[in-house]
Every structure is written in C-alpha cells, then in structure tokens.
ZAMARGU-4260 file (C-alpha; in steps of 0.2 Angstrom, whole numbers, plus 5000, padded with zeros to 4 digits):
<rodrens>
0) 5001/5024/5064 | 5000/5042/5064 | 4984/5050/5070 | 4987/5065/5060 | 4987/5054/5043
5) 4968/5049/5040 | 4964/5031/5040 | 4948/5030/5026 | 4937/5016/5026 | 4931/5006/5013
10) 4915/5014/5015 | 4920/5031/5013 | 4920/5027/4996 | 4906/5019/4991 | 4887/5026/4990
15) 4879/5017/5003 | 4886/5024/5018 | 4876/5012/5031 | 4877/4995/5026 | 4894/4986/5031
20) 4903/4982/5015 | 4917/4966/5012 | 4918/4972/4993 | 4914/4986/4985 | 4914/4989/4965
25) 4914/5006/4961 | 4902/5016/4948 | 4914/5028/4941 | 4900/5036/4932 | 4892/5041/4947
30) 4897/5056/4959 | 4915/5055/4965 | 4915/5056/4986 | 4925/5073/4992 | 4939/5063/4999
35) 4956/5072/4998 | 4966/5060/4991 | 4979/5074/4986 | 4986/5074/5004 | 4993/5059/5011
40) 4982/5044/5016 | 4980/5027/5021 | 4965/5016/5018 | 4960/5000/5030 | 4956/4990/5012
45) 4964/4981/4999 | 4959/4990/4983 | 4965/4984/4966 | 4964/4994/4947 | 4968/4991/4929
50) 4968/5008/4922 | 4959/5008/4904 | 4964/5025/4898 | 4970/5042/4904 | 4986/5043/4915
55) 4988/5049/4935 | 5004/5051/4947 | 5002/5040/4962 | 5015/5042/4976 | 5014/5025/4988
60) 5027/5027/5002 | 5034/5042/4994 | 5038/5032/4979 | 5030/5039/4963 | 5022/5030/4950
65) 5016/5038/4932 | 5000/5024/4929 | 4998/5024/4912 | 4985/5013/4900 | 4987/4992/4905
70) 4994/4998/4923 | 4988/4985/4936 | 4988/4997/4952 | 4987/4989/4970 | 4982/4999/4983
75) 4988/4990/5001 | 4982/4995/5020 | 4993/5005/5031 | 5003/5009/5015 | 5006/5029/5012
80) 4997/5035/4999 | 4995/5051/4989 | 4987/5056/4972 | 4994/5069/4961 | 4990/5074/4944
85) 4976/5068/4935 | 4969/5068/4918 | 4952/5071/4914 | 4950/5056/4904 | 4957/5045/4918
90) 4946/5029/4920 | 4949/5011/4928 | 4941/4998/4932 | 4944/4994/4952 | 4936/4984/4967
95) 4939/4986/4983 | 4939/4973/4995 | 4944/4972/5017 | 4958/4966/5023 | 4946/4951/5033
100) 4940/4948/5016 | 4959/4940/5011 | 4962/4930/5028 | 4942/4923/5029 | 4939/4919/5011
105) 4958/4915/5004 | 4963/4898/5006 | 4979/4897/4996 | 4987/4913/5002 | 5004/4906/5001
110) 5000/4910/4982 | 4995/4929/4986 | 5013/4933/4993 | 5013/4950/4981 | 5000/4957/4994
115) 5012/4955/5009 | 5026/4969/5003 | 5021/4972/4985 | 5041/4973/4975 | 5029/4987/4964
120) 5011/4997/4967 | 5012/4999/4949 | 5014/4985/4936 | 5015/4987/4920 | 5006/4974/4909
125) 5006/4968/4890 | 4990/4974/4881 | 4988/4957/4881 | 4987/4955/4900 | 4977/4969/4903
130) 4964/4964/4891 | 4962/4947/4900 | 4961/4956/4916 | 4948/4969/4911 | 4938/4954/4906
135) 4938/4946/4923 | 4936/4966/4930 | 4920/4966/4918 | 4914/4951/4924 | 4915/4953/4940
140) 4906/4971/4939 | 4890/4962/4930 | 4890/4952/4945 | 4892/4964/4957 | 4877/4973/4949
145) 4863/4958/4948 | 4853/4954/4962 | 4855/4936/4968 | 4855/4928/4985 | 4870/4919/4983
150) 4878/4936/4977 | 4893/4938/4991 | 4898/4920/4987 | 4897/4923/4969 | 4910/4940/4972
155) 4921/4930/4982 | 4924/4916/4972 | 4927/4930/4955 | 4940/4939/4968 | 4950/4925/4974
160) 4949/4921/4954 | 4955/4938/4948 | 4966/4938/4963 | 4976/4921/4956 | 4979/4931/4939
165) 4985/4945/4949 | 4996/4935/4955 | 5002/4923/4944 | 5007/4942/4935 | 5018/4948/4948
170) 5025/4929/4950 | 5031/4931/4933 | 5044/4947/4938 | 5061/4942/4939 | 5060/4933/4955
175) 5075/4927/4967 | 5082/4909/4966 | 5077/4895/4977 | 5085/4890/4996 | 5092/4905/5006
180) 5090/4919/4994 | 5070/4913/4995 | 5069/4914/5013 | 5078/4928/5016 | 5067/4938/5004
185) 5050/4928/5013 | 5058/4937/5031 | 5064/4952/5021 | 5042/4954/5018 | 5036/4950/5033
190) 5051/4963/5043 | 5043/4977/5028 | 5027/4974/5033 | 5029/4975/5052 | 5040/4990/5049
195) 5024/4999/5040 | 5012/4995/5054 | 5026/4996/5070 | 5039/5011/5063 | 5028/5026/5071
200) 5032/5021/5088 | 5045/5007/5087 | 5061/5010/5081 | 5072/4996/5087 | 5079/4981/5076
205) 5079/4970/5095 | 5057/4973/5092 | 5055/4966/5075 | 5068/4952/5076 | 5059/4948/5093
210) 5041/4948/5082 | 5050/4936/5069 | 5058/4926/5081 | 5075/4927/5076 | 5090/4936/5081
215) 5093/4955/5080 | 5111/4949/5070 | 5102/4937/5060 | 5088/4949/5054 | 5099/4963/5049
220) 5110/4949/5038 | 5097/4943/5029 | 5087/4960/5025 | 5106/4966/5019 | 5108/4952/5008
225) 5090/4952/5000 | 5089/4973/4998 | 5107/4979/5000 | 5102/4990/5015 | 5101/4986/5031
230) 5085/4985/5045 | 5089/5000/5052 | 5090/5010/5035 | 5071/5002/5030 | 5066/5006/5047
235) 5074/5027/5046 | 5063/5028/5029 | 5049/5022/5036 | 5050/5036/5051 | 5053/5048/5036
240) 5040/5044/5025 | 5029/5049/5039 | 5036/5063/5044 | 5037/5068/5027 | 5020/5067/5025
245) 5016/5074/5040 | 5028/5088/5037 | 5017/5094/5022 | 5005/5100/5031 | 5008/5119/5036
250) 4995/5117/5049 | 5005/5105/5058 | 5019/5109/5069 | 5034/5103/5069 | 5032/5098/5087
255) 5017/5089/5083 | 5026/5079/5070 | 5040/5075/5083 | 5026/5068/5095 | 5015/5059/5084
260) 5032/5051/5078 | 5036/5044/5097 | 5052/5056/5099 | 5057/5063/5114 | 5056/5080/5108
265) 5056/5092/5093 | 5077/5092/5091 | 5079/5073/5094 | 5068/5075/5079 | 5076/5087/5069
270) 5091/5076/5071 | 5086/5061/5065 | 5079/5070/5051 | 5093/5080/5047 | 5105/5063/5046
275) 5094/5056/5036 | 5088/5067/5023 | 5103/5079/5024 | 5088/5093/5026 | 5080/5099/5043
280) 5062/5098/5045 | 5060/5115/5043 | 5071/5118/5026 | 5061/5102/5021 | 5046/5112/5022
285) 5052/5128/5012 | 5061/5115/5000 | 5043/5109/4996
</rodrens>
C-alpha cells in the first residue's frame, strides 16, 4: 500500500491509548479523536455501523455512498476510505473489531463471505431490519460497558452473533445462481481482494492468477463473466483509486505519486493515467 495514505489503527480511535484492543465500542458521547477522516484513509480493522439518524457521504474506493437512517455501513481494512459531508445530528451505533479478531474467533467464515469483497459498503435495510440490529448493537454496548471476567468471551460470542445477521442481510441481495456462476463470483472475491492489498506495486494479471493458482487465461474469463470487465480493467482502477487519492493532496508531487505507485517514472505515470481517466494527473488536479 501506499505510504503516503495513513493506515489508522483500531486504537487511534478509542480512549485508552495503551492497552491493546480486539474490540472496541465506541462512546459517541465522548470527545471525537482529531483524526482527518476527510482525506483519504485506510484503517487496519473491521468496523461495522447502523446509522440511527442524521445522514453522511462516505466514499470507499472512490465510490460514494449517501448513509441515511437504517444504513448498515461496513468499513473493511485496506479498503480506500474518505468522509464527506456530515450532518450535525449524525449518530450510529458502531463496533470496531481487528482483522485477527475474524480469523481467531470465527469458525463458520464460509458464512461471512460479504467481508471478503463487500458487493456494497452501504446497505440499505427495512426499518424492520435496522431495529433488530440496533437491538443486538444495544446489547452488545451494555456488555461492552459491565465489568466481568469473562467479558472478551462475552463480546465475541455477541460479535460473531451480530456478525450472522449481518450476514444473513447481505445473503439476502440478489445473489448469482449455483455451479460456475458461483465459483466464478467466489475467484472473482478473492482476485478483488488480492488486487486491494497487491495493486500498488503489482500490476500483472501472470501475479494474481499465480496467487490463485489458476491460469492467467482462466482468471481473466471468469472475472469477465462474473463483472463484465476484465482483470486488467479491476486492476487499472485499483492503481487509479490511489493515485486519485494520492493526487488530492497538493502537498504531494506528482513524482511522488508516480513512485509510491511502483512506476518507472513521472510520464509512464501520466500515461497510464491519461488512458485511463482520459485526464492527466495534473488537469485531474485543477479538475478537483
């Protein structure tokens, strides 16, 4: 990843700044930390909201969201992220969790695929929905807040709880038929996910069929027929959604951006960019 995009960790965001934290639920109450979450981001947890009231933008990979009352946000690591617009009378109710969390305390994650490559940050539920998540929220924040020995045990088994709705919620989207289509969508996740944690300094469809143990041919059949585009157009907006980000900051030169990206130089960079976006970096810059 780029080392001009912050990484935050979990515990930037919570009170005690010490202690080690596997979950954190947040007092939203309480002083906010001066993070800013307006530039682009990426955070090293899993963090997962229901907003109650108020609305926000929300840009995840350069994809904008408008969360509204009874949105189920996910917030994934490595993923992009950037907060726009929001209104003072925004609140949710949100835990935040690490990734060892998921692959330590987890043992059906077959049934958590919506965390691998999410098909939307930003879900939509019935009032219905939201009100039975926001109970399982509420119950897991009174937990959270009494004292008990067994207390980690106690949030984990809630999570994994809350984290089975969640799921069962995302399950219920329209979903792609059995056989092929299904597999294809299953590699499609996993090429999306190595794309977002590989795309800053590998470009090469030969790497991630070689990580997925197929063929170069093969991967670039199957993510055509589950997305209509091929690997090498996910992997070009990958590279652009950084160097978009990156590109925002004025500070930044555009040789910077070229070598934290893994180009050879400044113009083989302001070539890709130009055939992808139809804009050089630096009319990009003035656009924005």
């Amino acid at each position: 990843m780029s080392t001009l995009t912050p990484t935050y960790q979990l515990q930037a965001f919570a009170e005690d700044k010490e202690n080690t934290l596997a979950v954190f639920f947040p007092d939203y109450a309480a002083p906010k930390p001066k993070i800013p979450l307006h530039l682009p981001y990426r955070g090293d947890y899993y963090k997962i909201s229901l907003c109650l009231r108020g609305t926000a933008e929300l840009k995840a990979n350069q994809e904008t969201y408008v969360v509204a009352p009874n949105c189920l946000i996910l917030a994934t690591p490595d993923v992009l992220k950037q907060w726009g617009h929001i209104t003072d009378d925004y609140e949710t109710l949100s835990v935040f969790f690490t990734k060892d969390f998921i692959t330590a305390n987890n043992a059906a994650t077959d049934k958590l695929r919506f965390f691998v490559a999410p098909p939307t940050y930003v879900l939509q539920l019935s009032a219905a929905q939201a009100a039975n998540i926001a109970s399982s929220f509420r119950f897991l924040q009174q937990k959270y807040n009494t004292p008990n020995a067994q207390r980690d045990n106690i949030l984990k088994n809630i999570i994994n709880s809350l984290l089975y709705e969640i799921g069962e919620l995302y399950d219920q989207q329209p979903a792609a038929p059995p056989t092929r289509q299904f597999r294809s969508q299953l590699l499609t996740s996993a090429f999306r996910q190595l794309v977002q944690a590989h795309c800053v300094s590998v470009r090469s469809v030969k790497f991630y069929a070689a990580a997925l143990c197929i063929s170069p041919k093969y991967l670039t059949e199957l993510v055509k027929e589950a997305t209509g585009r091929t690997a090498s157009d996910w992997i070009a907006e990958a590279v652009v959604v950084e160097a978009k980000a990156l590109l925002q900051n004025q500070a930044v030169t555009i040789y910077q951006v070229a070598a934290s990206l893994h180009f050879a130089d400044q113009f083989a960079f302001s070539r890709f960019f130009k055939k992808t976006t139809g804009l050089s970096p630096t009319a990009y810059r003035l656009a924005g």
